[in-house]
Structures are given as structure tokens and as C-alpha cells.
N, C-alpha and C positions, 0 to 999 in steps of 0.2 A: 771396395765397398761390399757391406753385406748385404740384401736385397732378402726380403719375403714375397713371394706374389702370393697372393690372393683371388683364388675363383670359384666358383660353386657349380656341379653339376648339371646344371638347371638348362642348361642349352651348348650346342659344340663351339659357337664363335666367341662364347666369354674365355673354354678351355683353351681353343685354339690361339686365341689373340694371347693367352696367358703363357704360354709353352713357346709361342713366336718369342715373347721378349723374354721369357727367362731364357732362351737357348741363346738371343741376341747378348744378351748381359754376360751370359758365362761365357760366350767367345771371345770377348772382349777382359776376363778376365776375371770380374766380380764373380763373390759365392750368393749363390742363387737358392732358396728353397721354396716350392710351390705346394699350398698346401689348401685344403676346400676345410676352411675356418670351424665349420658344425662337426667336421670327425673329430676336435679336441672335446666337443660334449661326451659323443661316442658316436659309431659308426651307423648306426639308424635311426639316428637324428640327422643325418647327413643325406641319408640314402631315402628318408621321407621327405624330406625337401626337395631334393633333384628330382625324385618321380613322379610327383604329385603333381609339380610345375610341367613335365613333360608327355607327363599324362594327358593332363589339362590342356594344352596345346594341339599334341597328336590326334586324340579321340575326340575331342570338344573345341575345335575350335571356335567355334563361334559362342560357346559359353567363355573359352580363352578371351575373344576378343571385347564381350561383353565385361568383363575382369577389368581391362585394360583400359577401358572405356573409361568404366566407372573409378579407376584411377585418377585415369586424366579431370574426373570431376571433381575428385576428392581434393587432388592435389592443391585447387583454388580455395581450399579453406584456410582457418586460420590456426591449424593445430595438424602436431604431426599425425601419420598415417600411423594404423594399426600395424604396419610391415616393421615401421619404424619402433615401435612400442616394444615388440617381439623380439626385434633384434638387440636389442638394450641388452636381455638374459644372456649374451653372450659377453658380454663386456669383460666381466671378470675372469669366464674361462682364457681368451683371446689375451686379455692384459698378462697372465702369469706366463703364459708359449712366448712372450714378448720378453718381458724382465728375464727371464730363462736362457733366451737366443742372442738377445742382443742385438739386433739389425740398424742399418744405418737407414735404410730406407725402408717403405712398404707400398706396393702398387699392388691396385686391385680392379681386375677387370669385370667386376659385378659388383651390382646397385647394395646387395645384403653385406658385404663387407665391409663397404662403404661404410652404410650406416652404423655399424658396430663402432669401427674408428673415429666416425665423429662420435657418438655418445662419448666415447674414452676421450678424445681431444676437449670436447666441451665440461667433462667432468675434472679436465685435466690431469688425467693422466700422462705418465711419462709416453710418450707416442714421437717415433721418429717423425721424419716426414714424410708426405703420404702425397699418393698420386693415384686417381681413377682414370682409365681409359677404355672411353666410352665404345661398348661393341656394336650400338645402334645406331640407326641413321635417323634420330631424333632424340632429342633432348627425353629420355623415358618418364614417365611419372614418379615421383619422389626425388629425381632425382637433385633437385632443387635444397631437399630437407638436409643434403650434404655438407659438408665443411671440411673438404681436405687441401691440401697446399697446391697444387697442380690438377688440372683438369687435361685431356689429350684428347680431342677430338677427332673422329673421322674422315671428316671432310670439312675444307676452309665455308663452303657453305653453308655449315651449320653453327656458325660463330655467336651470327647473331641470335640464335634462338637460345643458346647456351649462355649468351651472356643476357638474356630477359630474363632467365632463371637465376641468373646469379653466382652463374659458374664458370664467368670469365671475365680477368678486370678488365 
């Protein structure tokens, strides 16, 4: 099996959790490529994403956490997030690295990948099958706005709040 992972710069435990299973997968046999989705725009589109969010964290948390907050309110409406909107403009880039490569499968351990793969799934696009695993210890915001085949969880504990969301049958 051919495998993409998918992660984004944006904090160590999406990278780490990423590189755990692609290095699990290639010991096991599968060809494995890890790749952070925004470098197929170009590399400072990539590099303003990871920063900005780690920025925002490090220097400001408490502006961070206000972010996250007002996520968490956002998320109760009835329309997708601006995160979601944004990451749409990737669909097309993401869809040709896809038809190109050919993968049997795509996992991705960050929320921004995610959403890219569903727009392409719901636009129907050719999309293998897709699996998110989650690097937090909650259900994060938007992450609801998703649609991919498999969800993987952290902890059995958090079953139930991932399936109030919609992200576990």
C-alpha cells in the first residue's frame, strides 16, 4: 500500500504523531510519503502558516486561547468556519500531487488537511481513503466540519465527545 501523510508545521505533536506512523507503516512494508500540503502552493505559504499559529501560541497565549475560544463558539453555528473557506484554495493544488502519485490511502494528523480532503471528497473528487488522527485531547473546533473515512482517537475517553461531533459511528 501506498500511503501520503499529511501534517502541517503548526505544532510538534501533529509532526510527531505523523513521522510515528509513517515510520510504523514503512516498517511494516508500505511506501510512505510525508508531506505539509501548503509547500505544493509554494514554500512561504507554508512557512506563514506554521509561524503565525506558533507565534500566536508562544508569544500570545492568551490571545491564542481567546482564538480557540471563539472557535469553540463559532463552531455552534450553522455555516462553515473561515478556516474551512480558506482551505478550499488548496483543493486543486492538493488534487493534481494526488492524480500524479497515486496513493492507496491518505492520513492526516492536522485539522487544515483535513478540511482540504473533505472539500475534494464532497466536490467529489477522485480521493482515496482518508483517515484523521486526532493529536488532541478533545474534539478541537471545526473539527466536526470534516468528512473523512476513519477518525483515530487518543484516548477511549474521548469517544463520546467525538461522536457528539459526528466523527464516530
Amino acid at each position: 500500500m501506498d500511503a501520503l501523510m499529511l501534517t502541517c508545521g503548526t505544532g510538534g505533536g501533529h509532526n510527531s504523531a505523523c513521522a510515528a506512523v509513517a515510520e510504523a507503516m514503512a516498517a511494516r512494508g508500505h511506501g510512505v510519503r510525508t508531506l505539509n500540503p501548503y509547500t505544493l502552493k509554494n514554500d512561504q505559504v507554508a512557512e506563514v502558516i506554521d509561524k503565525a499559529y506558533i507565534l500566536l501560541a508562544q508569544k500570545a497565549p492568551s490571545a491564542f486561547g481567546a482564538v480557540y475560544k471563539l472557535g469553540n463558539a463559532y463552531r455552534e453555528l450553522p455555516f462553515p468556519s473561515p478556516v474551512y473557506q480558506i482551505n478550499r484554495q488548496m483543493e486543486p493544488v492538493l488534487e493534481r500531487y494526488i492524480e500524479e502519485h497515486h496513493f492507496d490511502a491518505i492520513v492526516t494528523t492536522h485539522l487544515f488537511p483535513a478540511e482540504i480532503l473533505t472539500n475534494m471528497k464532497r466536490r467529489e473528487r477522485n480521493v482515496p481513503r482518508t483517515y484523521f488522527i486526532a493529536t488532541d485531547y478533545t474534539c478541537i473546533p471545526f473539527t466536526e466540519e470534516t468528512d473523512l473515512d476513519r477518525y483515530i482517537i487518543p484516548a477511549k475517553e474521548l469517544t463520546e465527545e467525538f461522536a457528539a461531533r459526528g466523527q464516530l459511528p
